[in-house]
C-alpha positions as CSV (number, residue, x, y, z in Angstrom):
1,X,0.0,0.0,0.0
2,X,1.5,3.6,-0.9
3,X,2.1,5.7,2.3
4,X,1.7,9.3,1.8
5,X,5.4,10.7,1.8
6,X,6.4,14.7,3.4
7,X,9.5,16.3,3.3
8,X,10.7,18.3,6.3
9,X,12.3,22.0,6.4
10,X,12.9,24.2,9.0
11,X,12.9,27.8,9.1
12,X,13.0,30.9,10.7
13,X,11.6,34.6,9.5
14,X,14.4,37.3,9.7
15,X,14.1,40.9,8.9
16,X,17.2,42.3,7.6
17,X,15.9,45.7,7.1
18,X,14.8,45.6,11.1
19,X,17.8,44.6,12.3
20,X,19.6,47.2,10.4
21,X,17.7,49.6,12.2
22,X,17.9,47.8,15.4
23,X,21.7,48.0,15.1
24,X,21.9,51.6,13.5
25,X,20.2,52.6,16.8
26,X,22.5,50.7,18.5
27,X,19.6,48.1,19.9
28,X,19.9,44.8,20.2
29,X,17.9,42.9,17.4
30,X,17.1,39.5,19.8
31,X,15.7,37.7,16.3
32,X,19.2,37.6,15.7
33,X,19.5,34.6,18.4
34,X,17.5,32.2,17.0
35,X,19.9,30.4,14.5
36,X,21.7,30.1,18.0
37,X,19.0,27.9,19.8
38,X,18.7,26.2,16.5
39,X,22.6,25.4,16.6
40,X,21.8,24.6,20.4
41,X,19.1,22.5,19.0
42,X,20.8,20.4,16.4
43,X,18.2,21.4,13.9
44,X,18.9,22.8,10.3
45,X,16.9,26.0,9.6
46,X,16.5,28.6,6.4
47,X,16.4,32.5,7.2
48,X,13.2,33.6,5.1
49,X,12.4,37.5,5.1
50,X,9.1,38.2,5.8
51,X,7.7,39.1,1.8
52,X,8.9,35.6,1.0
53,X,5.9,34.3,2.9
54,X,3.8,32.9,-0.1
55,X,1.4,30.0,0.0
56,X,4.2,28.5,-2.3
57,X,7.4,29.0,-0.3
58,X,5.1,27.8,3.0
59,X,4.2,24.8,1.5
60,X,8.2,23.5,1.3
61,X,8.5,24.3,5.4
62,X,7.1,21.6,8.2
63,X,8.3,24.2,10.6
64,X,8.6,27.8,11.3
65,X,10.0,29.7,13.8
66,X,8.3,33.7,14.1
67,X,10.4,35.9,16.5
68,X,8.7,38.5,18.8
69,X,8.7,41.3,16.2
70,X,7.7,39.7,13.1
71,X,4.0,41.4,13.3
72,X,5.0,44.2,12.3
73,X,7.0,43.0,9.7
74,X,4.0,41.0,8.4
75,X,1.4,42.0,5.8
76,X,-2.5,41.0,5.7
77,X,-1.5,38.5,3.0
78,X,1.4,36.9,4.8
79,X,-0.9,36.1,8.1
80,X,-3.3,34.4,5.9
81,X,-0.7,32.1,3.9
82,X,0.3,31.7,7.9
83,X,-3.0,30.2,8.7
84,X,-3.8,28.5,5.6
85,X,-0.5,26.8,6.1
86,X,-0.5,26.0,9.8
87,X,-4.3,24.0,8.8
88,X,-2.4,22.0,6.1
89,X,-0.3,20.9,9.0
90,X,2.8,23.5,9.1
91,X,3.7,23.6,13.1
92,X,3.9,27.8,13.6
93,X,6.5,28.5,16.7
94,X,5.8,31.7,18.2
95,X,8.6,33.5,20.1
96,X,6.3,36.5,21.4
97,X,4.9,37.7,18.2
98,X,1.8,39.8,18.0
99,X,-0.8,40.4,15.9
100,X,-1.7,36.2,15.1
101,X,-3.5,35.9,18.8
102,X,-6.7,34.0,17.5
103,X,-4.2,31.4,15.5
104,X,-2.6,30.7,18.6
105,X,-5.7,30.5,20.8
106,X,-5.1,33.6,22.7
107,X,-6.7,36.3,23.7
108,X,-4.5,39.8,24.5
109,X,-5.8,41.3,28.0
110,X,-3.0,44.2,26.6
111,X,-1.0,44.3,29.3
112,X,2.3,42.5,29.9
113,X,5.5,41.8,32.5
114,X,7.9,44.6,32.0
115,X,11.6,44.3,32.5
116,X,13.6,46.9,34.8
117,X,16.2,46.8,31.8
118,X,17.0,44.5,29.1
119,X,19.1,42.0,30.8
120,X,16.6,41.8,33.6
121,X,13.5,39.3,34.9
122,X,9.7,40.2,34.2
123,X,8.5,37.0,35.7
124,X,8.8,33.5,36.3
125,X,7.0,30.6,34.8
126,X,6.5,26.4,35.6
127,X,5.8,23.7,33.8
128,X,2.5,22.2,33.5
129,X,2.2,18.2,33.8
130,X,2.0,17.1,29.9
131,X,2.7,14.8,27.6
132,X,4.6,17.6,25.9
133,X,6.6,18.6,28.4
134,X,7.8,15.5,30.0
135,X,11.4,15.8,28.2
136,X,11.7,19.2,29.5
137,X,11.3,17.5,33.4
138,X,14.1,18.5,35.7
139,X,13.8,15.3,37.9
140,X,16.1,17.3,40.4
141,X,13.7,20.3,40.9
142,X,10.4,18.9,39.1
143,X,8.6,22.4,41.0
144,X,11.1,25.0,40.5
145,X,9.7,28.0,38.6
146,X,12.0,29.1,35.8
147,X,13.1,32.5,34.9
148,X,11.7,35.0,32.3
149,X,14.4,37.2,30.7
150,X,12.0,39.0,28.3
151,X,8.6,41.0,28.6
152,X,6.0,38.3,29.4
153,X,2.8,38.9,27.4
154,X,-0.1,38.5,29.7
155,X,-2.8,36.6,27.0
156,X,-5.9,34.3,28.2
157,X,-5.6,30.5,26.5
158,X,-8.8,30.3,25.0
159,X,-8.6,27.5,22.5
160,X,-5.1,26.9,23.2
161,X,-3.5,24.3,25.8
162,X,-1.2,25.6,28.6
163,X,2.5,24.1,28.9
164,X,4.0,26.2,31.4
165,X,1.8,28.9,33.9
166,X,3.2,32.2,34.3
167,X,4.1,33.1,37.9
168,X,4.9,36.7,38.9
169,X,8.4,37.3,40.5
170,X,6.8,37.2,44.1
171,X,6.2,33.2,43.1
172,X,2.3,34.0,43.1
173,X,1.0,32.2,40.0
174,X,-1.5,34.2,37.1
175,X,-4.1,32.7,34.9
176,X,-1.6,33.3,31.6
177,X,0.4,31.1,30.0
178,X,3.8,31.4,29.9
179,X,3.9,28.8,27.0
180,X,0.5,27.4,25.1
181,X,-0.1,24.6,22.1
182,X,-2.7,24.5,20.0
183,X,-4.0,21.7,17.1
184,X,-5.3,23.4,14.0
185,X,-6.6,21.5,11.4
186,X,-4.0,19.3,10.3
187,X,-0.8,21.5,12.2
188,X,0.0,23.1,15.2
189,X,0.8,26.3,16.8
190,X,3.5,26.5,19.8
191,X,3.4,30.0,21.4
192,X,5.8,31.3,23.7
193,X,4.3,34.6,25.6
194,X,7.8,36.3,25.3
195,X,10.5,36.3,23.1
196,X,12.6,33.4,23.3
197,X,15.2,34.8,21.4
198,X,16.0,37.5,24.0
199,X,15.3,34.9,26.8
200,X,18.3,32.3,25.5
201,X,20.4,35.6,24.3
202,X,20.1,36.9,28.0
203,X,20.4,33.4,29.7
204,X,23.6,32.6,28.4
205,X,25.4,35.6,27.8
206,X,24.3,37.1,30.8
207,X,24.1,40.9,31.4
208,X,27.2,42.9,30.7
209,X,29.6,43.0,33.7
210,X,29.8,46.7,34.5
211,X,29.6,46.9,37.8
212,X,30.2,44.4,41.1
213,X,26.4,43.2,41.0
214,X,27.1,41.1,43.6
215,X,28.7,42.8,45.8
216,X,31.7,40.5,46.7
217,X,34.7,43.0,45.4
218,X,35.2,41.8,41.7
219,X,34.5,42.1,38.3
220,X,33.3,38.5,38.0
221,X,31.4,35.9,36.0
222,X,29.2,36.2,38.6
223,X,28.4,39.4,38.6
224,X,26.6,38.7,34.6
225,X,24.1,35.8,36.2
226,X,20.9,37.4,35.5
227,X,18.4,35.4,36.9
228,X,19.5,35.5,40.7
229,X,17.1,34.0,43.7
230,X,15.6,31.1,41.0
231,X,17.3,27.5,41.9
232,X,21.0,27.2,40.5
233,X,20.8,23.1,39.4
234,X,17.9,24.2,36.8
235,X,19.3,24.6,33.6
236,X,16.0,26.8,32.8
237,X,17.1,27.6,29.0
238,X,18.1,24.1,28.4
239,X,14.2,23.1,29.5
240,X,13.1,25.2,26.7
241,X,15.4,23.3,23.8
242,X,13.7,20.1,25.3
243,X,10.1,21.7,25.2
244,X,11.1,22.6,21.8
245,X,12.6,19.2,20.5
246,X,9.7,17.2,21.6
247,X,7.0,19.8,19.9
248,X,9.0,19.8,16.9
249,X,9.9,15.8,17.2
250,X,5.8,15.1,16.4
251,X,6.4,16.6,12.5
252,X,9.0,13.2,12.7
253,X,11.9,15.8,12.4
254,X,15.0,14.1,13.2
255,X,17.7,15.8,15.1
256,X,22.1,16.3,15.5
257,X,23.0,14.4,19.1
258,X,25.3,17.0,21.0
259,X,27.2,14.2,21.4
260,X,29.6,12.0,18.4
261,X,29.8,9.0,18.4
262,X,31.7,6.5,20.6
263,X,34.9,5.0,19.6
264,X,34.1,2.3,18.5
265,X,31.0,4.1,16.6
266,X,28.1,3.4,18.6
267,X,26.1,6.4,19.6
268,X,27.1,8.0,22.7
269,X,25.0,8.9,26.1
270,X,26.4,11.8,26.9
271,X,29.5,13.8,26.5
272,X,31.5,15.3,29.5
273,X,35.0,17.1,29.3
274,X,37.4,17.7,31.5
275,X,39.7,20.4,32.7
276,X,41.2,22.5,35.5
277,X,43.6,25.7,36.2
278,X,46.8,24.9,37.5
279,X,47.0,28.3,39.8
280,X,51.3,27.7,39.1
281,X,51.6,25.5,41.2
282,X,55.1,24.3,40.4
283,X,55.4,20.4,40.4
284,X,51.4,19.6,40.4
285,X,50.9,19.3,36.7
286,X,52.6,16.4,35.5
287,X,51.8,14.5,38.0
288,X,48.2,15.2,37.9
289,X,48.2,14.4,34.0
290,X,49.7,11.0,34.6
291,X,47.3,10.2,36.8
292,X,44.3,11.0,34.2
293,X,46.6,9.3,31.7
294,X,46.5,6.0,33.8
295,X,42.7,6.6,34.0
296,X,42.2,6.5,30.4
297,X,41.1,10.4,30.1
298,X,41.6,13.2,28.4
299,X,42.3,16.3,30.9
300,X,42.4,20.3,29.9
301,X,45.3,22.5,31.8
302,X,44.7,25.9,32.0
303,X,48.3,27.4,32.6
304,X,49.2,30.6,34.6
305,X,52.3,32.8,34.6
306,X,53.2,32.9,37.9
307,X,55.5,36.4,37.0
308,X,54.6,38.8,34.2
309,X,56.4,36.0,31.1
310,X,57.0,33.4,33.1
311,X,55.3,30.2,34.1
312,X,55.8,27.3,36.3
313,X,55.8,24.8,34.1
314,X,58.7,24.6,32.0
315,X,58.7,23.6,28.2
316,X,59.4,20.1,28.7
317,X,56.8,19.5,31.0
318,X,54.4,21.0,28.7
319,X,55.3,18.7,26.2
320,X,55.2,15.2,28.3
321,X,51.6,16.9,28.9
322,X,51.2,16.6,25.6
323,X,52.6,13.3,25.0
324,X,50.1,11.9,27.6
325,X,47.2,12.7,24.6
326,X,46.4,16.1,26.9
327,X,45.9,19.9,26.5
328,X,47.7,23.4,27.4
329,X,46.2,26.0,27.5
330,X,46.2,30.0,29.0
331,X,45.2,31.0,32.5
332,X,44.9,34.7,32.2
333,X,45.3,36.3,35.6
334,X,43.8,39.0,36.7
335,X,42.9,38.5,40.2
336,X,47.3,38.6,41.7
337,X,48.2,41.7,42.8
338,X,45.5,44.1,41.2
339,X,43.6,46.7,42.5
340,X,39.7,45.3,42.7
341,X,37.6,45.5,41.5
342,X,39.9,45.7,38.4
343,X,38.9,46.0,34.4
344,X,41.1,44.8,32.7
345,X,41.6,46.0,29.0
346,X,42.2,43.9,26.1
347,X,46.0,45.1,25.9
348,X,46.4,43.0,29.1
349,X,44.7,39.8,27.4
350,X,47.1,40.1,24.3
351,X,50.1,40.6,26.5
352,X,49.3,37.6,28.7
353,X,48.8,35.7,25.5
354,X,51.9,36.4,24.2
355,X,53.6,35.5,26.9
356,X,52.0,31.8,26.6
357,X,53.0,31.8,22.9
358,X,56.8,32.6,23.6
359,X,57.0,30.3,26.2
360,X,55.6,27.1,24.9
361,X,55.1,28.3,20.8
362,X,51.4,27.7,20.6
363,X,48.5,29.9,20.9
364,X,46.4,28.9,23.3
365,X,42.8,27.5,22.5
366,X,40.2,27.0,24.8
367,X,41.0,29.4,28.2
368,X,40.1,30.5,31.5
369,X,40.3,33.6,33.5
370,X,41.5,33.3,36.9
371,X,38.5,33.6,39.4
372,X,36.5,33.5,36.8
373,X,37.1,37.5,36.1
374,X,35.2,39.3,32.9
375,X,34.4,43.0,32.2
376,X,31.7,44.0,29.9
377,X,29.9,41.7,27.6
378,X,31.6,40.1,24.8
379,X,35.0,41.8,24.7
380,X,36.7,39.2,26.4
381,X,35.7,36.9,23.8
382,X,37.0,39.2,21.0
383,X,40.2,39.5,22.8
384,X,40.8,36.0,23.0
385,X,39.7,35.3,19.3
386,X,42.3,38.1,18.2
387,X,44.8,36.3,20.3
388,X,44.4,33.4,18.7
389,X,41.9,31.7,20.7
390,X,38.6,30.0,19.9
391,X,36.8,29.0,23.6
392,X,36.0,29.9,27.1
393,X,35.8,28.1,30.2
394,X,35.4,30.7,32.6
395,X,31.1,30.6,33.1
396,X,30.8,29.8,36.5
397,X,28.1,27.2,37.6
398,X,26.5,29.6,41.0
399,X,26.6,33.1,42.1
400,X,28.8,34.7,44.5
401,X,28.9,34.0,47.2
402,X,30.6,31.9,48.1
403,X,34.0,32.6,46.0
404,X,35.0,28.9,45.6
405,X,31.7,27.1,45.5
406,X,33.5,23.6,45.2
407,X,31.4,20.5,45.1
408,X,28.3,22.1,43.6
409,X,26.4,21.3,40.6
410,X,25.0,24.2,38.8
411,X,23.4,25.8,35.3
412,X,23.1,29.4,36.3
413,X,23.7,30.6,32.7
414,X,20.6,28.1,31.5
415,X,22.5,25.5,30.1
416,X,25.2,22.6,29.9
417,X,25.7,23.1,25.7
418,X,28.3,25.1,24.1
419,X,27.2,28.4,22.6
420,X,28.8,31.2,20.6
421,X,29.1,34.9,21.7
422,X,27.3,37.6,20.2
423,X,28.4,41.1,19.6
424,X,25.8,43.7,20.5
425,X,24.0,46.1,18.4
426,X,26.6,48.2,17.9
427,X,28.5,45.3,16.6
428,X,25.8,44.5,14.1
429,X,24.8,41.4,16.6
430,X,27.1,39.3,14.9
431,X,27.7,35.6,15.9
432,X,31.3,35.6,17.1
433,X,33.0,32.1,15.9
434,X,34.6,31.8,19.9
435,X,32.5,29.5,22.5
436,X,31.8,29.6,25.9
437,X,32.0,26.0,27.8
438,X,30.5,26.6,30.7
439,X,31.2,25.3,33.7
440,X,28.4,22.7,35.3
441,X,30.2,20.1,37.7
442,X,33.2,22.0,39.7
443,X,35.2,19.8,41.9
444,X,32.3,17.4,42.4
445,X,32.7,14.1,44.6
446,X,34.7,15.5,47.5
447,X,34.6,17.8,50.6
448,X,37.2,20.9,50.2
449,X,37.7,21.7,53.5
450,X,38.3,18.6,55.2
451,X,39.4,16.4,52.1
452,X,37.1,13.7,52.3
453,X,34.9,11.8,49.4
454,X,31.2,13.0,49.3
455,X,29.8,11.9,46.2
456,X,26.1,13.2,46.5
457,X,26.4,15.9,44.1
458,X,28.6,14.2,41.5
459,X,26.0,11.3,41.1
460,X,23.0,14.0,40.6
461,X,25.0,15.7,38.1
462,X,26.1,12.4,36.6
463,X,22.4,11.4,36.4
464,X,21.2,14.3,34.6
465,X,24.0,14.6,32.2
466,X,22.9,10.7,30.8
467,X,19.2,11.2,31.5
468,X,19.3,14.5,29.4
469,X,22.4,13.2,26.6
470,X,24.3,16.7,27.9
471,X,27.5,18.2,27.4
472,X,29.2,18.2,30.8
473,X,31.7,19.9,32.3
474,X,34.0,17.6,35.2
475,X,36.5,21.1,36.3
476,X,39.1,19.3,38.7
477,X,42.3,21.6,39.3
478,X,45.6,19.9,38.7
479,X,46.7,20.9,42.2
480,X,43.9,19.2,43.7
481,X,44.3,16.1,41.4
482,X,47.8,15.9,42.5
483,X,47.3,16.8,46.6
484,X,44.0,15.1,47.4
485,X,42.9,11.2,46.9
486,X,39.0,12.1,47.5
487,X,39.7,14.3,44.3
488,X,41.4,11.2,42.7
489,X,38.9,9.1,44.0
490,X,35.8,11.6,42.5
491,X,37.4,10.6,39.2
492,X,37.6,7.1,39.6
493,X,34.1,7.1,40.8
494,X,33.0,9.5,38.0
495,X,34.3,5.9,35.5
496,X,32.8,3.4,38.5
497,X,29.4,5.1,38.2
498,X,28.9,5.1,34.3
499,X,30.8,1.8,33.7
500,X,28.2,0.0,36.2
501,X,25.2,1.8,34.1
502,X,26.2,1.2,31.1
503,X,26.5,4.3,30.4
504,X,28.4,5.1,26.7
505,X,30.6,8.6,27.3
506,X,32.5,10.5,24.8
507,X,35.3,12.1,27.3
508,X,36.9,15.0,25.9
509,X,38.8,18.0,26.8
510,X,38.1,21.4,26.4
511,X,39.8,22.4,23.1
512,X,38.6,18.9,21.4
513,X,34.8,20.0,22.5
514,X,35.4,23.6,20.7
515,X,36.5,21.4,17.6
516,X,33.6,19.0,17.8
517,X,31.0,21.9,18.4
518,X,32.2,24.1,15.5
519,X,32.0,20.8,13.7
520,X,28.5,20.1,14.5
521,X,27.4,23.6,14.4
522,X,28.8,23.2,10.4
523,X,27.2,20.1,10.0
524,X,23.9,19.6,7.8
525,X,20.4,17.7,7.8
526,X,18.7,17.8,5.1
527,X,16.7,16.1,2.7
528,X,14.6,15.2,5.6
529,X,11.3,13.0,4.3
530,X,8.6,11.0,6.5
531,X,6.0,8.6,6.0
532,X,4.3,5.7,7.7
533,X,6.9,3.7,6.0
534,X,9.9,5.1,6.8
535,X,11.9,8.3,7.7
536,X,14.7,9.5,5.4
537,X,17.4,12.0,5.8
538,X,21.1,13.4,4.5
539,X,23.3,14.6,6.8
540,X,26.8,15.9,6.1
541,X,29.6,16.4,9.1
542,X,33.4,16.9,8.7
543,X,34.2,15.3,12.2
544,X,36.5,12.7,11.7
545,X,33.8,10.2,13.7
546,X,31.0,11.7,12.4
547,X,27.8,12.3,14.7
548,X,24.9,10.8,15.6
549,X,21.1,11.6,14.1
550,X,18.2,11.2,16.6
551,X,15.0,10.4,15.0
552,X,11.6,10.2,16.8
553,X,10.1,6.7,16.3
554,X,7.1,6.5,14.0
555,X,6.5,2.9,14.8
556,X,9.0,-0.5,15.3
557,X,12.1,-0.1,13.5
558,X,12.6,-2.7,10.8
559,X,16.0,-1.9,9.6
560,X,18.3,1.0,8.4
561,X,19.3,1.6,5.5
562,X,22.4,3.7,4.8
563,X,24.7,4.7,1.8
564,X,27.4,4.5,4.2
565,X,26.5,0.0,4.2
566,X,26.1,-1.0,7.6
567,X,25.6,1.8,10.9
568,X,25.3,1.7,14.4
569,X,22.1,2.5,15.8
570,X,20.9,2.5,19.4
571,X,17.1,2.7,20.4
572,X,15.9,4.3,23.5
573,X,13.1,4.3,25.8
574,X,12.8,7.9,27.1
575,X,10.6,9.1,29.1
576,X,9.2,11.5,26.4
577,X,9.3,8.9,23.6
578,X,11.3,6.6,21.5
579,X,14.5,7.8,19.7
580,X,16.6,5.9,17.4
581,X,20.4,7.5,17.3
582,X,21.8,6.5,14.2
583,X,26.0,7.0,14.2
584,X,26.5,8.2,10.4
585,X,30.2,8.8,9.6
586,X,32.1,11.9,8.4
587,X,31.1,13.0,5.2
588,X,27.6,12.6,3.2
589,X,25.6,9.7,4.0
590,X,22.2,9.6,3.2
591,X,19.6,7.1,5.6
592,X,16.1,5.4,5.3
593,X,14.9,4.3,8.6
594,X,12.1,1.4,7.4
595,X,9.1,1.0,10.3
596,X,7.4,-2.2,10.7
């Protein structure tokens, strides 16, 4: 019997005439973030400018993404090809758009949750209990409200199903929806009830460090957390790419895993890296990459000059570093013997980085700043990038205080993913090709002050990082490595503990994740068809193992079929559904996924 066969696009509507005058004004233009989530997403998306809305050009698209400012970019005409499309079973995403209420079951009371400033709350929101948002679960903190980091629309869900409530900041819930989802006809209509895009901008980037926010005497990471007082293990903007996954996951749209494939080419579980700073401490870092060696991991050393061109470790020390199969890397310092709190300018960055490059002749990748120190927005990031740089490790995982908050688990930026930086409007809001890794999991599985093993938090983070398939950060200072056996033993326990699951981990460190995440974000699905029959896809990826696909079951697999000849697949049970990952290797391959 023929089975009725649809391909499946993404896309997004972009206005580059609004941005241009977002930027000229030197504004923010927060549409500019969606390719981001997207990236964050492992979804393939076309930019489409508002006139190109025709009944012809919406009938190529399973799925469209309308930021907050599209209605007024958006003609009588367009909002009708809109509906007509979303009945012929389009899925519309709104990300706090106006003016398409009644398509989204809403009904505009006209007022709405106002920020103090850009970069600040206007309310909080929680989940609703739904099939929809079971993936988006934080079995940690399954109550928690979430943050808001946009104006919150305040709009009554009159034919539309609620997701998440919206609560104000006093914790006292409304009767809006924060999110709502709505069948129509043959499609759907998601609706956030603020922009997303300025959400996930704000979440991760944080606000500008300008001042000492928190009071402690810096110029810290700490100081740009913008969503303080909300619980610090929720990766809040990480909910929302899991929200957005499953929603999208009904069309049959497959999906990139964040993680490659294992090894041996299975897919993975989950990916986590590891690092530390080495704070000169002469004598401590060879010892501590040995003993990471002998445990079969990679391991990350963020080196600091312990006087102005000078460092601790010598040049062959660096290299039997490297010759263990592990990374060097910068530890700029700002924190010894300045004045606080101190900005430091990018002069400084370049200097420091020159003096890595003449000691050990590389530029260093994927850095740190000591303490976790930044001043404004993105200009670290640019420094670093000019420097020769491509990464940053320096997002810290809670607020200040306490300074040192070892043994805590924490997502205070929103997420445990990789994302770029962003210039601001006067910088056009261009993506910036330099990553922040945040920190999540910092010095986990051991008491600091008394030395002694505690693995409580290093098993919850553990457990979330396979549960959710996350990128995760394991930050374990060499010093420590080398002066404490609890903080050996945490890394033993971190292999104990997914060895006796079963659990499949890619280990990396951090300059091999910035390589694999500027791979993936380069990496292509397309070609994406489903039917009752089967599900069908291309996907092209330069990393030398390839990367897994993750396609939402459409019924019992029979077999795969690949151009590639024979791949390794791995079906799983989740909680929100059943996924097949499909390990494709580098290159083209195209896939058929045959249901019985």
């Amino acid at each position: 019997m023929a089975t009725l066969e649809r391909s499946l696009v993404a896309g997004f509507v972009v206005s580059s005439a609004a941005r241009r005058a977002d930027n000229q004004a030197d504004r923010n233009h927060w549409s500019a973030y969606v390719p981001e989530v997207c990236d964050q997403l492992g979804l393939s998306a076309a930019a489409l400018e508002p006139e190109s809305l025709t009944p012809d050009r919406l009938s190529a698209l399973s799925t469209l993404f309308l930021p907050s400012p599209a209605g007024q970019w958006l003609g009588g005409a367009e909002r009708e090809s809109l509906r007509a499309w979303v009945e012929e079973g389009g899925l519309l995403i709104g990300l706090g758009v106006t003016g398409l209420d009644d398509l989204f079951g809403l009904r505009d009371t006209g007022t709405c949750a106002e920020q103090p400033d850009q970069f600040s709350l206007s309310a909080a929101l929680r989940l609703c209990r739904h099939p929809l948002t079971v993936g988006a679960e934080w079995p940690l903190h399954l109550e928690a409200p979430s943050p808001v980091l946009a104006p919150a629309r305040l709009c009554e869900a009159v034919e539309a199903e609620t997701l998440a409530q919206l609560y104000q900041l006093t914790r006292h819930s409304t009767v809006y929806p924060a999110i709502a989802y709505r069948r129509v006809g043959s499609g759907a209509c998601l609706y956030f009830a603020f922009d997303l895009a300025q959400h996930m901008w704000v979440a991760h980037q944080g606000r500008p460090v300008d001042a000492d926010y928190d009071g402690d005497g810096y110029y810290r990471l700490s100081d740009a957390i913008p969503a303080r007082g909300f619980e610090p293990e929720l990766p809040y903007a990480d909910q929302l790419l899991f929200l957005l996954r499953d929603v999208i996951a009904r069309t049959g749209q497959p999906f990139l895993a964040a993680s490659p494939p294992m090894p041996d080419g299975r897919p993975s579980d989950a990916l986590l890296f590891w690092g530390g700073d080495d704070e000169a401490a002469a004598g401590t870092q060879t010892v501590a990459s040995d003993f990471m060696r002998e445990m079969g991991l990679p391991y990350h050393l963020n080196l600091m000059a312990d006087k102005p061109g000078r460092f601790s470790v010598s040049k062959a020390e660096f290299d039997h570093i490297k010759a263990n199969g592990h990374e060097n890397s910068m530890h700029y310092d700002f924190q010894t013997d300045f004045p606080h709190p101190y900005a430091f300018t990018e002069a400084e960055v370049l200097q420091q980085a020159e003096w890595y490059a003449q000691a050990f002749g590389e530029r260093a990748q994927c850095s740190v700043f000591h303490w976790c120190h930044w001043i404004g927005w993105s200009e670290p990031a640019e420094w670093m990038l000019k420097a020769g740089g491509c990464a940053d490790n320096s997002r810290i995982h809670r607020t200040s205080p306490p300074l040192n908050p070892t043994n805590l688990l924490g997502y205070v930026f929103g997420t445990s993913f990789p994302y770029h930086f962003y210039r601001d409007g006067r910088g056009g809001n261009e993506r910036i090709p330099f990553l922040s890794e945040p920190i999540t999991m910092y010095e986990c599985g051991y008491r600091y002050e008394d030395l002694t093993s505690d693995f409580t938090e290093l098993h919850r983070g553990l457990e979330m990082a396979v549960r959710h398939h996350l990128t995760t950060n394991l930050f374990f200072h060499p010093v420590n490595v080398y002066r404490a056996e609890a903080c050996r033993e945490a890394v033993r326990e971190v292999l104990r503990w997914t060895d006796a699951r079963g659990a499949k981990i890619v280990h990396m460190g951090n300059d091999e994740l910035a390589r694999w995440w500027f791979a993936r974000s380069r990496a292509r699905l397309s070609e994406v068809t489903v039917s009752s029959a089967a599900t069908g896809f291309t996907v092209e990826c330069d990393w030398p193992r390839g990367c897994v696909v993750q396609v939402p079951c459409r019924g019992e697999v029979a077999r795969v079929e690949s151009s590639a000849g024979a791949v390794e697949t791995t079906l799983r049970e989740e909680p929100w559904g059943r996924w097949l990952g499909v390990a494709c290797p580098a290159g083209r391959t195209h896939a058929q996924v045959r249901w019985a």
